[in-house]
N, C-alpha and C positions, 0 to 999 in steps of 0.2 A: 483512590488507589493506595494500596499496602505498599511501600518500599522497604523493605527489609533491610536497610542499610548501607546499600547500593547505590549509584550515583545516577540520578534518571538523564536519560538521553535526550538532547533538545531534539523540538524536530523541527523542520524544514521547510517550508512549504513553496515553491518556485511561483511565480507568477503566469504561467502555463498553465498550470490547475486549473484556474479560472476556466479555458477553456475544454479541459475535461471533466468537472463537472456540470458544465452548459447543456451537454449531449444527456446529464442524466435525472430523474426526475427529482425536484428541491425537497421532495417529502423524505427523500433519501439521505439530506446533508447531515444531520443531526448522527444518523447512523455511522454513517461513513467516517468522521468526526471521532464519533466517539471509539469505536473498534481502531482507529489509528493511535490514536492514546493511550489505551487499554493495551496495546499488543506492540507497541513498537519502543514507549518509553524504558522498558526494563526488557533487557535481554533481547535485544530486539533480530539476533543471531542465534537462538535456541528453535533450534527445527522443530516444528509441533505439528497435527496432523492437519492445520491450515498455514501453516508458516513453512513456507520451505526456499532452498539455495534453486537459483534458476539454475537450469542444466543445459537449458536448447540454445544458450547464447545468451547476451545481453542485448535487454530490449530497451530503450532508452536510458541506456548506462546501467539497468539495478542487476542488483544480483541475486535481492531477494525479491519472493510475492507474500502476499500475506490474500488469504479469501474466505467471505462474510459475509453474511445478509440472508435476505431468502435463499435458500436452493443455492448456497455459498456464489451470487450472480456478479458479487464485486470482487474486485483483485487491486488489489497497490503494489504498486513494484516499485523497489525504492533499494538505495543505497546505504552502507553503513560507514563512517567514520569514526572508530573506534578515536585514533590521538583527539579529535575533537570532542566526540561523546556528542556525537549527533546523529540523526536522522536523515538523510534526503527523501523527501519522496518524490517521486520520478514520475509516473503516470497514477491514473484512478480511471478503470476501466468497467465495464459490465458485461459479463458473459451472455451470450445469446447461444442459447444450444452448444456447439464443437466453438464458436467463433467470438472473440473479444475484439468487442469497441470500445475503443478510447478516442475521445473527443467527435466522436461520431463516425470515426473512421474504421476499420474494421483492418486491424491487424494480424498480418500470417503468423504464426506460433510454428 
């Protein structure tokens, strides 16, 4: 990763995770991994046309989603900490048609 002279963002990872990526398939961890890296260490606040501010509400605290993968089928929703310079990530879910699962449960949006 290029950092241009900017201060990268730790990120976060809660022990909850664990359980939402249970529900999703291992071949996908590397993926998921890596697109959280790539998109949330630098500017992790820069609206882009998978990054964007939640607007329907806060759904396990975040405020942003970030979405990737096949057929954009992943979402992280996750928190920003600017005085810290960090990350939270909040859930790691997968779209199924209109409906996201996270941890296998299937969440109203």
């Amino acid at each position: 990763m290029v950092n241009m002279g900017g201060r990268l963002f730790n990120l976060i990872y809660p022990p909850l995770l664990k359980q939402h990526l249970r529900a999703i398939e291992p071949k996908y961890y590397s993926l998921i991994r890596a697109a959280i890296e790539a998109q949330l260490q630098v500017e992790p606040d820069k609206e882009t046309r998978n990054r964007k501010p939640l607007r329907r509400g806060e759904l396990f605290g975040a405020t942003w989603e970030i979405r990737f993968g096949p057929d954009n089928r992943f979402r992280v929703l996750y928190r920003i900490d600017r005085a810290r310079m960090r990350v939270v990530i909040l859930a790691i879910g997968e779209k199924h048609g209109s409906r996201l699962h996270i941890g296998g449960e299937e969440i109203e949006l």
